[in-house]
Backbone as JSON Lines, residues from 0, in Angstrom:
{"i":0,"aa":"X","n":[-28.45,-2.86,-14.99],"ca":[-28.13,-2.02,-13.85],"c":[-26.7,-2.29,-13.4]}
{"i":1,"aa":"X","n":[-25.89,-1.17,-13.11],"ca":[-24.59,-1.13,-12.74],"c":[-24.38,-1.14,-11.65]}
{"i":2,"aa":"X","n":[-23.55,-2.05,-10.59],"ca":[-23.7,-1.8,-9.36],"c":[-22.65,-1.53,-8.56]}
{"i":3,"aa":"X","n":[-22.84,-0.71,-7.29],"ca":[-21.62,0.1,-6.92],"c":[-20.63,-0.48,-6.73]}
{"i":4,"aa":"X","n":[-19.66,0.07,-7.14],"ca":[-18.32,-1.1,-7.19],"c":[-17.75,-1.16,-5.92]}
{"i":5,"aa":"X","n":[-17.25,-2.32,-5.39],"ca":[-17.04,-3.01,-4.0],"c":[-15.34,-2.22,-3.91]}
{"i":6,"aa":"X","n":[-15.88,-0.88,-2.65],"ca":[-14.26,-0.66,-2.9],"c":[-14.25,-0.79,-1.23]}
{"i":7,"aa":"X","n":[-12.76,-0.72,-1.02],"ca":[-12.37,-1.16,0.29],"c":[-10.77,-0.36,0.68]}
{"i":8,"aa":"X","n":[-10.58,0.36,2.33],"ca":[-9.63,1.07,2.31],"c":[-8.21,0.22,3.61]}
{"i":9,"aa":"X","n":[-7.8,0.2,3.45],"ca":[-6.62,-0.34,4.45],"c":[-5.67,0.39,5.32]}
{"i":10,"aa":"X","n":[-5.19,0.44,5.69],"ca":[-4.07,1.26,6.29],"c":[-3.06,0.0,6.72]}
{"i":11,"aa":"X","n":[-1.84,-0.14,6.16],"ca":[-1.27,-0.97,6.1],"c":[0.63,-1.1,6.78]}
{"i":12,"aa":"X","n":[1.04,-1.09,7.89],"ca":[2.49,-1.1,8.22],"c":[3.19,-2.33,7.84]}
{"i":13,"aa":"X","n":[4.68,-2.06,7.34],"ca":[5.22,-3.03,6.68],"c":[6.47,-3.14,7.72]}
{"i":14,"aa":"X","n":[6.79,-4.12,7.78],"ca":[8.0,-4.72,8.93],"c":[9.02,-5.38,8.21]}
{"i":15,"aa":"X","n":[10.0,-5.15,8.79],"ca":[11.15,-6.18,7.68],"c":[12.18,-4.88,7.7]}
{"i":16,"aa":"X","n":[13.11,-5.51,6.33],"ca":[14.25,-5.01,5.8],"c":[13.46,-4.09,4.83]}
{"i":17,"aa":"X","n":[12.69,-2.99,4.8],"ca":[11.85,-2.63,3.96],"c":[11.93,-0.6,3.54]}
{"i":18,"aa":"X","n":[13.31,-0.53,4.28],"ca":[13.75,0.92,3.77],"c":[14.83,0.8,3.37]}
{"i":19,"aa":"X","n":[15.24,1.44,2.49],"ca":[16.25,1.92,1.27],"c":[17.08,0.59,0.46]}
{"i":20,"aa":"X","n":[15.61,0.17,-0.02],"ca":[14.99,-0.99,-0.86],"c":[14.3,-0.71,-1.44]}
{"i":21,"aa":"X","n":[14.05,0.03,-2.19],"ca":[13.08,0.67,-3.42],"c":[11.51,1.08,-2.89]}
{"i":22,"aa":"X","n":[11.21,0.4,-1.87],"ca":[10.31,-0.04,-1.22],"c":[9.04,0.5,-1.35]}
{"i":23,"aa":"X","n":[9.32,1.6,-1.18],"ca":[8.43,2.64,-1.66],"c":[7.74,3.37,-3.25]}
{"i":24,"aa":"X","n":[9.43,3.23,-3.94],"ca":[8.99,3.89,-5.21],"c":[8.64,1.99,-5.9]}
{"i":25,"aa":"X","n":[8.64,1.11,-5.48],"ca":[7.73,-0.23,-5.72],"c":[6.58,0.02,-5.36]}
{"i":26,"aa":"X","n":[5.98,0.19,-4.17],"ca":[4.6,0.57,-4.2],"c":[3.95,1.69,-4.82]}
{"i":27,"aa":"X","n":[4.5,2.73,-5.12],"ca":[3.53,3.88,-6.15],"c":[3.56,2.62,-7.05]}
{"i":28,"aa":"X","n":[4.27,2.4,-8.16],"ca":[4.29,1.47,-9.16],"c":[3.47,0.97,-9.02]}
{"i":29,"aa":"X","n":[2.79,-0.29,-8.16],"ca":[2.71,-1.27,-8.22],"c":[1.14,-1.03,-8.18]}
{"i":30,"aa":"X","n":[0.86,0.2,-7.1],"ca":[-0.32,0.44,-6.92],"c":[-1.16,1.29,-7.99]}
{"i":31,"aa":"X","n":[-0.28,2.26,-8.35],"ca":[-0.67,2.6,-9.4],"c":[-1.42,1.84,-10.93]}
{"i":32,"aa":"X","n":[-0.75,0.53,-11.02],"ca":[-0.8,-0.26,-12.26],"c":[-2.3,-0.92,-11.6]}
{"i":33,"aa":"X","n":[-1.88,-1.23,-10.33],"ca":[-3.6,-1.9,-10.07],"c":[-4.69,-1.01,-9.67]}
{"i":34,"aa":"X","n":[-4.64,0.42,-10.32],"ca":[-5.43,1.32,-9.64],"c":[-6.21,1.8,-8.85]}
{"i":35,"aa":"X","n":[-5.36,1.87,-7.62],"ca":[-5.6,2.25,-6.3],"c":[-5.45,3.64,-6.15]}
{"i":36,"aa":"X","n":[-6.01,4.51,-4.89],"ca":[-5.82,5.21,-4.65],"c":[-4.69,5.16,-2.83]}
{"i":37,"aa":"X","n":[-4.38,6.54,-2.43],"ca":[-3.83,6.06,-1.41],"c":[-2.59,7.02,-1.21]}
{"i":38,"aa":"X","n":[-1.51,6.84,-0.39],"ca":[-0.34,7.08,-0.31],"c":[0.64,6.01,0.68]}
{"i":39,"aa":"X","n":[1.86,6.16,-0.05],"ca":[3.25,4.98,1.03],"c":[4.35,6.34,1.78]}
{"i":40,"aa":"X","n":[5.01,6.16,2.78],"ca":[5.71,7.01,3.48],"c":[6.8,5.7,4.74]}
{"i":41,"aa":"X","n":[7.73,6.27,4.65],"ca":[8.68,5.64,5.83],"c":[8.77,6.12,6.66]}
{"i":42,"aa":"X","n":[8.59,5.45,8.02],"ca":[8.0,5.76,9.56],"c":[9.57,5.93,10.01]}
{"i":43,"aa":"X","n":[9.63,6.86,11.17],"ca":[11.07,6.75,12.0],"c":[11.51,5.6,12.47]}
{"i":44,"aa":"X","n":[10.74,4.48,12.52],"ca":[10.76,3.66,13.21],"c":[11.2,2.11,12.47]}
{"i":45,"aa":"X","n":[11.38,2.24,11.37],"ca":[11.81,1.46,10.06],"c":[10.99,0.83,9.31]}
{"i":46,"aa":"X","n":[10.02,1.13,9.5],"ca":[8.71,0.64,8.76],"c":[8.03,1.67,8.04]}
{"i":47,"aa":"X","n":[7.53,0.95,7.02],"ca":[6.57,1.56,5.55],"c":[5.19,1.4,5.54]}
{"i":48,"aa":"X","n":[4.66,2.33,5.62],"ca":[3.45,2.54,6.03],"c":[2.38,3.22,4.7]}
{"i":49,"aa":"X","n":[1.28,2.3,4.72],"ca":[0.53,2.72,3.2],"c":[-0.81,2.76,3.28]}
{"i":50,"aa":"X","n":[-1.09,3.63,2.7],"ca":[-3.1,3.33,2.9],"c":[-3.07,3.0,1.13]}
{"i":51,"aa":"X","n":[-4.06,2.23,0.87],"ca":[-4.17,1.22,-0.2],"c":[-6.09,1.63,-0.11]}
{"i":52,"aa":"X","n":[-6.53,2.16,-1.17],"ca":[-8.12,2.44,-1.21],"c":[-8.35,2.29,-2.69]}
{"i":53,"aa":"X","n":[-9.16,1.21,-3.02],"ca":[-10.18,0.93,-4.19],"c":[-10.74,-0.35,-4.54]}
{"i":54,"aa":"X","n":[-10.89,-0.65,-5.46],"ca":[-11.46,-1.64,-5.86],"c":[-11.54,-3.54,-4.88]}
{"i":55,"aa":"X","n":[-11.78,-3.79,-4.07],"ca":[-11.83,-5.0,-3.08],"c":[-10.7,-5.6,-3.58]}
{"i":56,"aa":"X","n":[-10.83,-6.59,-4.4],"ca":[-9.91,-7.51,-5.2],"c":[-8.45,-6.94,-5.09]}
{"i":57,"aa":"X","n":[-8.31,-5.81,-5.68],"ca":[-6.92,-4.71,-6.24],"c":[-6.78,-4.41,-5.2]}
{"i":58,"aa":"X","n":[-7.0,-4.0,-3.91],"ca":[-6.12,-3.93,-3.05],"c":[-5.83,-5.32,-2.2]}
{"i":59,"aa":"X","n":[-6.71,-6.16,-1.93],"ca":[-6.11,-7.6,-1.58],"c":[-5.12,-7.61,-2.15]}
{"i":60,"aa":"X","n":[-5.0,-7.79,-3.62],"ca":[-3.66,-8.02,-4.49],"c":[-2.7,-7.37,-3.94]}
{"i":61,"aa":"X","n":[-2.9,-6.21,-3.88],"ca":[-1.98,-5.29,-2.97],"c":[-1.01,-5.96,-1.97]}
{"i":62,"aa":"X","n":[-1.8,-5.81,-1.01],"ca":[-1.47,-6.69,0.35],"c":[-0.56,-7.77,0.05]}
{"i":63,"aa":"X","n":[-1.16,-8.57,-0.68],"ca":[-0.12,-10.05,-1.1],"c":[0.8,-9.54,-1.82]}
{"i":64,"aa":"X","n":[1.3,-8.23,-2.35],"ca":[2.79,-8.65,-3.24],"c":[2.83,-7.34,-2.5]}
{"i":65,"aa":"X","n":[2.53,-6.61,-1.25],"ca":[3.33,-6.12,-0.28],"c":[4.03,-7.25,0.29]}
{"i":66,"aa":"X","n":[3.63,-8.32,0.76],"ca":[4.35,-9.27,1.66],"c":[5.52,-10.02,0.9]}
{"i":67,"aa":"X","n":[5.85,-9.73,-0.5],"ca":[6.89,-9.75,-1.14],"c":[7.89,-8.35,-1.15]}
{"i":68,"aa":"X","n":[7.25,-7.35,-1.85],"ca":[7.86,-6.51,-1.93],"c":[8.92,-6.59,-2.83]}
{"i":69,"aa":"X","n":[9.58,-5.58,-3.05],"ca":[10.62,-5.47,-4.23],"c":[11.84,-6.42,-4.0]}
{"i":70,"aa":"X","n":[12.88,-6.84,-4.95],"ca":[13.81,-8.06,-4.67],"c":[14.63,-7.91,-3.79]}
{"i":71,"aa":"X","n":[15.15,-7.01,-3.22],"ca":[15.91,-6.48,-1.97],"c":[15.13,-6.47,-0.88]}
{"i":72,"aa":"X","n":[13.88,-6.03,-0.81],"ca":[13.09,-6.33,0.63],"c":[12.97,-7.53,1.12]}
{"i":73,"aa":"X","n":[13.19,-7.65,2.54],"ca":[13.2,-8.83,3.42],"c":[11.68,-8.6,4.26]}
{"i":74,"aa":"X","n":[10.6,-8.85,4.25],"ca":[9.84,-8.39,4.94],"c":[8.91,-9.21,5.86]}
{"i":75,"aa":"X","n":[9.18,-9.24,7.17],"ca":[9.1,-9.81,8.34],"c":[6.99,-10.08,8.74]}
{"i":76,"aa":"X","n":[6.61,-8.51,8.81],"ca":[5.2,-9.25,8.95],"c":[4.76,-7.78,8.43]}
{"i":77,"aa":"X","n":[3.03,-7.83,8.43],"ca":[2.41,-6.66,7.82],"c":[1.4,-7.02,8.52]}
{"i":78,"aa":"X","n":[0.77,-5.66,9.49],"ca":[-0.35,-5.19,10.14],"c":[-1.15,-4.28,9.44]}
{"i":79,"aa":"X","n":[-2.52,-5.03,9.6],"ca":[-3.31,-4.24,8.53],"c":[-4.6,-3.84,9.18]}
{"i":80,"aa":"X","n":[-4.87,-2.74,9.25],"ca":[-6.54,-2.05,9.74],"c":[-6.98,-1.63,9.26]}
{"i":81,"aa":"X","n":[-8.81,-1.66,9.0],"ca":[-9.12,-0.93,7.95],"c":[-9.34,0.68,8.25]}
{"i":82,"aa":"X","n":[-9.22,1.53,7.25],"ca":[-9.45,2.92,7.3],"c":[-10.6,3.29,6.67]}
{"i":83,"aa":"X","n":[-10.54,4.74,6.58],"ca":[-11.6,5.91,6.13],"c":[-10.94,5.61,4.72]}
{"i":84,"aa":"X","n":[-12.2,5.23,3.68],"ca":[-11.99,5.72,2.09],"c":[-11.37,6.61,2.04]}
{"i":85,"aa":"X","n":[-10.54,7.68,0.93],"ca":[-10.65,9.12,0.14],"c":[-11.08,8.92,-0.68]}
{"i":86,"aa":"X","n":[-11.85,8.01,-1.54],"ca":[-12.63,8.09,-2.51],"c":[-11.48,8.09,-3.59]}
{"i":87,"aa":"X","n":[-12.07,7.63,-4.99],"ca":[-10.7,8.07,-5.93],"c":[-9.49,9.05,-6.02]}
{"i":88,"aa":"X","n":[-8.94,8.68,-6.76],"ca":[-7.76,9.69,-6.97],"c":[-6.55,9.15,-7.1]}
{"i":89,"aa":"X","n":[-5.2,9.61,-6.83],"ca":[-3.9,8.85,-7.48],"c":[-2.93,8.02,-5.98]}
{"i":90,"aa":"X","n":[-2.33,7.82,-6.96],"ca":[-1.26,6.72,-5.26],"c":[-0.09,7.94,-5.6]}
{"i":91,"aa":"X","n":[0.73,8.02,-3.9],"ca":[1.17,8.94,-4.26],"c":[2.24,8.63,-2.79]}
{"i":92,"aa":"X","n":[3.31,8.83,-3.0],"ca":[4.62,8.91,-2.19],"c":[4.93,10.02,-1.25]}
{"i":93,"aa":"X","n":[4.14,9.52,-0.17],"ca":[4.98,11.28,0.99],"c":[6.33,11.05,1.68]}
{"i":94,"aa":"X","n":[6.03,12.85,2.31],"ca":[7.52,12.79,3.11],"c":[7.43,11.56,4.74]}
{"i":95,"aa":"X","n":[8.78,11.14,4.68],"ca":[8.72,10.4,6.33],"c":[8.13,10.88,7.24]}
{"i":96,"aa":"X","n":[7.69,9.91,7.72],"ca":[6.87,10.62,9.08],"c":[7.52,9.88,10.34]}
């Protein structure tokens, strides 16, 4: 018997030196490779903001090499709440909000 796989959704703001630092096109990447679903977008406010949805483990991972981030990001702290699933599907880069 196969059992339902432990998925889990986040909604995640990133603080720091964390715009026009790859920052973003690092997280499609990154999330993508650990197959998540989700989307990343840059807030007016200088922060990067991501919902991170799938597999428990793979998005923890997430989280921890958000708090790195790409080699130019300086990143100060990360607030995290959990959200509403979307259920599968792709990671995906929107416009600023």
């Amino acid at each position: 018997m196969v059992e339902k796989e432990d998925r889990k959704a986040v909604l995640a703001r990133v603080h720091g030196k964390v715009q026009g630092v790859w920052y973003r096109g690092w997280t499609v990447d990154t999330a993508n490779r650990l197959g998540l679903a989700g989307w990343v977008r840059n807030r007016g406010d200088g922060t990067v903001e991501a919902l991170f949805a799938g597999p428990a483990d793979a998005v923890d991972r997430m989280l921890e090499a958000c708090r790195r981030g790409p080699s130019a990001a300086v990143v100060s702290d990360i607030a995290v709440e959990p959200a509403r699933d979307p259920g599968p599907g792709v990671f995906e880069q929107r416009p600023t909000q």
